[in-house]
C-alpha beads as a LAMMPS data file, in Angstrom:
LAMMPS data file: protein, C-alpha beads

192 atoms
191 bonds

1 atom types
1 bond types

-500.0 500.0 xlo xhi
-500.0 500.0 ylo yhi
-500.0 500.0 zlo zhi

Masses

1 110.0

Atoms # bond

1 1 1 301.636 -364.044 -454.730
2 1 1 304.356 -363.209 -457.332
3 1 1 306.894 -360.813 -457.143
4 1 1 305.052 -358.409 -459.762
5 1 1 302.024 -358.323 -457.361
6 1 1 303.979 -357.915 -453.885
7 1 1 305.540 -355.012 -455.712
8 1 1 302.219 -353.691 -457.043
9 1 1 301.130 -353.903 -453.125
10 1 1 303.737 -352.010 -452.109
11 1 1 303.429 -349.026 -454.781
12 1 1 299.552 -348.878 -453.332
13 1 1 299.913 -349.489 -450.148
14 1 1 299.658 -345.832 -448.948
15 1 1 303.437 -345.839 -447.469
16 1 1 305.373 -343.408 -449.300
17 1 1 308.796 -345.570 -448.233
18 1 1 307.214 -348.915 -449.883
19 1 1 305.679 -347.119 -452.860
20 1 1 309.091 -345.724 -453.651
21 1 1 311.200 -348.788 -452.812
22 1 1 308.869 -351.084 -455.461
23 1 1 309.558 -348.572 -458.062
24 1 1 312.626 -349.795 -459.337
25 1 1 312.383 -353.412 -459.366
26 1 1 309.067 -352.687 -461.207
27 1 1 311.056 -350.503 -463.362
28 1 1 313.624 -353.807 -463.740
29 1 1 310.581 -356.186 -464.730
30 1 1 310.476 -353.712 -467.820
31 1 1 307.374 -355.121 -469.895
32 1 1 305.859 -357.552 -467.377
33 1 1 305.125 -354.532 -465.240
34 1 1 303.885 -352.400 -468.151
35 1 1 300.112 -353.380 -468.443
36 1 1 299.486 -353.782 -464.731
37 1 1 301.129 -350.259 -464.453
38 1 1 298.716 -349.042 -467.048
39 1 1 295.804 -350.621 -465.420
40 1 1 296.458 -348.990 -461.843
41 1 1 296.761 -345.359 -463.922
42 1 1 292.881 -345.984 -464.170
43 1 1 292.454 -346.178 -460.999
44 1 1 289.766 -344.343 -458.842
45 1 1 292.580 -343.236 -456.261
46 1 1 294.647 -340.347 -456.812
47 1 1 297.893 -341.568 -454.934
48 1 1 297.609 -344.901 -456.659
49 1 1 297.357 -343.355 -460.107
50 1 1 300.353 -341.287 -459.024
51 1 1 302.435 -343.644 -458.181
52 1 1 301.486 -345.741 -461.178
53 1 1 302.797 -342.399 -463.839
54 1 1 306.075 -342.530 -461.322
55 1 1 306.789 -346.018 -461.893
56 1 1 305.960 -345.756 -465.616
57 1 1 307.703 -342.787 -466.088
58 1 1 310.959 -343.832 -464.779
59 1 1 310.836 -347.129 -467.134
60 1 1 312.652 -346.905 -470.382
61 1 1 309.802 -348.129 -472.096
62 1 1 307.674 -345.326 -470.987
63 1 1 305.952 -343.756 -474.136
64 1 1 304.836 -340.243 -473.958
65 1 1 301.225 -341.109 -475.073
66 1 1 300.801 -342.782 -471.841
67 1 1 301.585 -339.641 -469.594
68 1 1 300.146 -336.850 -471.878
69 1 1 296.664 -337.634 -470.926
70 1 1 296.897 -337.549 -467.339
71 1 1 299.037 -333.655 -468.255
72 1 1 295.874 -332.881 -469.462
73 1 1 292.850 -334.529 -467.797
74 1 1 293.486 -335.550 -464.633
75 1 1 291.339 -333.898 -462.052
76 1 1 294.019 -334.538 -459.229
77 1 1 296.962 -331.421 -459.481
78 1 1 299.816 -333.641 -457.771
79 1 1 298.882 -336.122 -460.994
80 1 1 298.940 -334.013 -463.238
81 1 1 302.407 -332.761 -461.872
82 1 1 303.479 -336.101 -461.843
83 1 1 302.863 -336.375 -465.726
84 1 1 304.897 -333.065 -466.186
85 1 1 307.746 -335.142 -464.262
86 1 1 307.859 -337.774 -466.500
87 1 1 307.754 -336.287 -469.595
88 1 1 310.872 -333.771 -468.312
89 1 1 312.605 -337.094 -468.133
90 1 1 311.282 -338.168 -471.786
91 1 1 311.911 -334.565 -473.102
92 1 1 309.919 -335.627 -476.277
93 1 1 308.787 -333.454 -479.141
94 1 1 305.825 -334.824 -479.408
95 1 1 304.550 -333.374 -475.895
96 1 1 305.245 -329.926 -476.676
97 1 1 301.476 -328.445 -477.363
98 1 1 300.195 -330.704 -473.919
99 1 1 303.303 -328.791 -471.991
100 1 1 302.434 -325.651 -473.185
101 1 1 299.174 -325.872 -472.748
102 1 1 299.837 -326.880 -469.151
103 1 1 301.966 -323.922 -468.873
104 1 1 298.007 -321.905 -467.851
105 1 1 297.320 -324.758 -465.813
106 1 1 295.127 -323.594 -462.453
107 1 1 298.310 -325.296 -460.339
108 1 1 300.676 -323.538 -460.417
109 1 1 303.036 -326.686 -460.133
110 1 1 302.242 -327.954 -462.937
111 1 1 302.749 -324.813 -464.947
112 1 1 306.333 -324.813 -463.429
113 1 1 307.104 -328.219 -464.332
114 1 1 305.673 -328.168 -467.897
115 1 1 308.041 -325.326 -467.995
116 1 1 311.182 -327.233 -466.964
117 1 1 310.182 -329.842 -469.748
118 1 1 309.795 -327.228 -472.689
119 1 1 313.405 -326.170 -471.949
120 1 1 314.934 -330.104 -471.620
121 1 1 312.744 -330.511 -475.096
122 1 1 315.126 -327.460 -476.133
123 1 1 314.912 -325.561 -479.240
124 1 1 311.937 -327.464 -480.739
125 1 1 309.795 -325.558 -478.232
126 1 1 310.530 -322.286 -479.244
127 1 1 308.437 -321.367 -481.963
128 1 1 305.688 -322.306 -479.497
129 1 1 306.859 -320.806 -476.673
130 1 1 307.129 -317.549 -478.666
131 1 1 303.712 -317.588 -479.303
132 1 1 302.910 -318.324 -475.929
133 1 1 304.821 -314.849 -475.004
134 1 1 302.633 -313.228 -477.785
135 1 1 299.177 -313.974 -477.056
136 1 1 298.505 -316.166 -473.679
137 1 1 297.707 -314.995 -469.967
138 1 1 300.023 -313.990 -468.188
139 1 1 301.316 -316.195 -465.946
140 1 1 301.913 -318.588 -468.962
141 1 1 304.246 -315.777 -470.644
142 1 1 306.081 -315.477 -467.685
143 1 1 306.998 -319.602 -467.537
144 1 1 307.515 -319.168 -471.109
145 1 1 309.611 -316.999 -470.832
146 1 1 311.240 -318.057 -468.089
147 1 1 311.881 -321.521 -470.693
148 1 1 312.940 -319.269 -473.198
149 1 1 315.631 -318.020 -470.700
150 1 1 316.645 -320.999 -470.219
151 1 1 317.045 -322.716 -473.654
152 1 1 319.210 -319.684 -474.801
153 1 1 318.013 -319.672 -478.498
154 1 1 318.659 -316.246 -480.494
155 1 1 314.833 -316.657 -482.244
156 1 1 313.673 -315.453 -478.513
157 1 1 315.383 -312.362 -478.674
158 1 1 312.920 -310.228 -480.965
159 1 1 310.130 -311.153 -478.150
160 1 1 312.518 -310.441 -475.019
161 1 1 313.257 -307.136 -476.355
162 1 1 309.446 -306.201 -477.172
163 1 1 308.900 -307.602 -473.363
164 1 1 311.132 -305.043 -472.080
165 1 1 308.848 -302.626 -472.692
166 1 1 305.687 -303.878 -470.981
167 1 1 304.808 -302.755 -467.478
168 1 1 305.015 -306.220 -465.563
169 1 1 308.262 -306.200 -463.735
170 1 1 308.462 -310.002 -463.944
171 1 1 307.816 -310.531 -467.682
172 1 1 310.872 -308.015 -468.046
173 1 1 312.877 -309.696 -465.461
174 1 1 312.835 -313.127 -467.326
175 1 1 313.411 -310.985 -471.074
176 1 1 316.537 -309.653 -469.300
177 1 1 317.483 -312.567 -467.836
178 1 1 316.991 -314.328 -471.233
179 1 1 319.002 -311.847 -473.187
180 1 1 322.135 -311.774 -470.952
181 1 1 322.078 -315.321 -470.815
182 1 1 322.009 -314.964 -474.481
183 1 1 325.420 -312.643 -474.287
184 1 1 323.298 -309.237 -475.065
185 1 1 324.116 -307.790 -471.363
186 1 1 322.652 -303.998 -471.348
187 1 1 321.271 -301.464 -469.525
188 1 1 317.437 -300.595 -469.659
189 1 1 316.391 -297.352 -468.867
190 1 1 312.977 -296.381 -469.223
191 1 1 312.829 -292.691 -470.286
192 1 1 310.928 -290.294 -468.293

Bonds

1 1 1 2
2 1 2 3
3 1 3 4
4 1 4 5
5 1 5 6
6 1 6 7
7 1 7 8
8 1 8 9
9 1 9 10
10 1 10 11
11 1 11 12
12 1 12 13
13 1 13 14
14 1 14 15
15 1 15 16
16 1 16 17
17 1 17 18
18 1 18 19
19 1 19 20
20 1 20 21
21 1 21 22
22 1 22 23
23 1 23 24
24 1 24 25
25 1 25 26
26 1 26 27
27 1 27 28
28 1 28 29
29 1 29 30
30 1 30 31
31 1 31 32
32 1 32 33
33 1 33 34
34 1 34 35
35 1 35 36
36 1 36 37
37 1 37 38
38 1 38 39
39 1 39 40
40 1 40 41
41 1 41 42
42 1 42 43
43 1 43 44
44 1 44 45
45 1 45 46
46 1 46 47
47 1 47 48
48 1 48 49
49 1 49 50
50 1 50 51
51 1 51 52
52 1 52 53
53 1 53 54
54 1 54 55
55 1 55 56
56 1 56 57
57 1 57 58
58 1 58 59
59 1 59 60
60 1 60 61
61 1 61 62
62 1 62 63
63 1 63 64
64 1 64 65
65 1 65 66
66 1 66 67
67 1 67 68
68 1 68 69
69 1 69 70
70 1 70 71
71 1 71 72
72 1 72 73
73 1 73 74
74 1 74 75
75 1 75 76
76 1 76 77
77 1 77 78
78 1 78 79
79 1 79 80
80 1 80 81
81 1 81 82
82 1 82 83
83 1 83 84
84 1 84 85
85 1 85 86
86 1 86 87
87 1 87 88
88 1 88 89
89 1 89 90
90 1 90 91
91 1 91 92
92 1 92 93
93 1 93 94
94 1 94 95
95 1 95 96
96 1 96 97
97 1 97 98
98 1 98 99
99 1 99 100
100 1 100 101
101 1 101 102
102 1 102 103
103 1 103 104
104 1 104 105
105 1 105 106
106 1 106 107
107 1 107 108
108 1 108 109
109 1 109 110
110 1 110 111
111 1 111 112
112 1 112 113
113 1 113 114
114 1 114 115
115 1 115 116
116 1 116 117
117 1 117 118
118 1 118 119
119 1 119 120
120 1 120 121
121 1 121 122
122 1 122 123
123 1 123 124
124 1 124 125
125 1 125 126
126 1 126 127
127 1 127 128
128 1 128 129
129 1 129 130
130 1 130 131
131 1 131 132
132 1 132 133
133 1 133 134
134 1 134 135
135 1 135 136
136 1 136 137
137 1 137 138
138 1 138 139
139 1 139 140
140 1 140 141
141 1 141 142
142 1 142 143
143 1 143 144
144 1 144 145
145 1 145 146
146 1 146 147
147 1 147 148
148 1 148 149
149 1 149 150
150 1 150 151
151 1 151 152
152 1 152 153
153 1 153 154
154 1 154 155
155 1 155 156
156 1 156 157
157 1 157 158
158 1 158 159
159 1 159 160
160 1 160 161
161 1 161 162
162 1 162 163
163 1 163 164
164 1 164 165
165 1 165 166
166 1 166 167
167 1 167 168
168 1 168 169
169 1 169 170
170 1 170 171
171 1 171 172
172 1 172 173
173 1 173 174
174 1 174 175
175 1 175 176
176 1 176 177
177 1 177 178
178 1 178 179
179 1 179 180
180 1 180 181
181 1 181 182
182 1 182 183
183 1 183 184
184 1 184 185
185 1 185 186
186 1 186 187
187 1 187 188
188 1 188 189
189 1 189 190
190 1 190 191
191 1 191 192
């Protein structure tokens, strides 16, 4: 058996302490791991195909084509979640619609880390996020917000202000937070 395969074995083996401790040397075989990683993301078992996106998405080689589609199709939520993982490592333009499109996702996981990967992407995602805070449900205005927060860019501040006026205590919680970090510390008071 060669070393790629023992490693394989122990990323499927179903122990979570073998599984992690083949990741790196897989990781270290850089493209002679690459198509047998691909080929186990296929796989009929959730924990295998998981473990296959964690392996990929630590490698440098690692393009973001190859996690967007388990973001978006992957019946298994702790996948899926995985895929938001990895591309918060890549932090890649080019994922920005899948990520904020996952930010409605049913688990709420997911939603939370497509979130943290819209604000490592930075201020490419705001024009998008922005219209996320416009016209999507609202738990995906609230992460998008929450992203907007966090990148600090002054092209979020026309939407956190129009927030502060809506009745949902946590869609104004994240404006505010997104406008002091943002140096525009006030007072709202809601007239009576």
């Amino acid at each position: 058996m060669s070393a790629l395969d023992e490693l394989l074995e122990d990323l499927t083996s179903g122990d979570e302490e073998r599984a992690e401790g083949a990741v790196q040397p897989l990781t270290e075989l850089g493209e002679q791991a690459i198509s047998s990683l691909l080929d186990l993301t296929r796989s009929p078992q959730v924990d295998s195909r998981w473990w296959a996106i964690r392996a990929l998405a630590q490698s440098p080689l690692c393009r973001t084509e190859w996690l967007v589609p388990f973001l978006e199709n992957d019946p298994a939520p702790e996948v899926r979640q995985c895929a938001a993982l990895g591309l918060a490592v890549k932090a890649d333009e080019s994922a920005i619609q899948p990520l904020i499109k996952s930010l409605s996702d049913a688990d709420s996981m997911v939603g939370s880390l497509a979130m943290t990967a819209l604000v490592r992407i930075g201020s490419a995602a705001v024009p998008s996020l922005i219209e996320t805070v416009k016209q999507d449900r609202q738990s995906a205005r609230i992460l998008a917000l929450r992203a907007l927060a966090g990148i600090k860019d002054h092209r979020a501040i026309p939407i956190m202000m129009k927030v502060m006026s809506e009745d949902s205590s946590l869609l104004q919680h994240w404006a505010q937070e997104g406008l002091e970090r943002l140096g525009l510390d006030m007072i709202y008071i809601k007239p009576e």
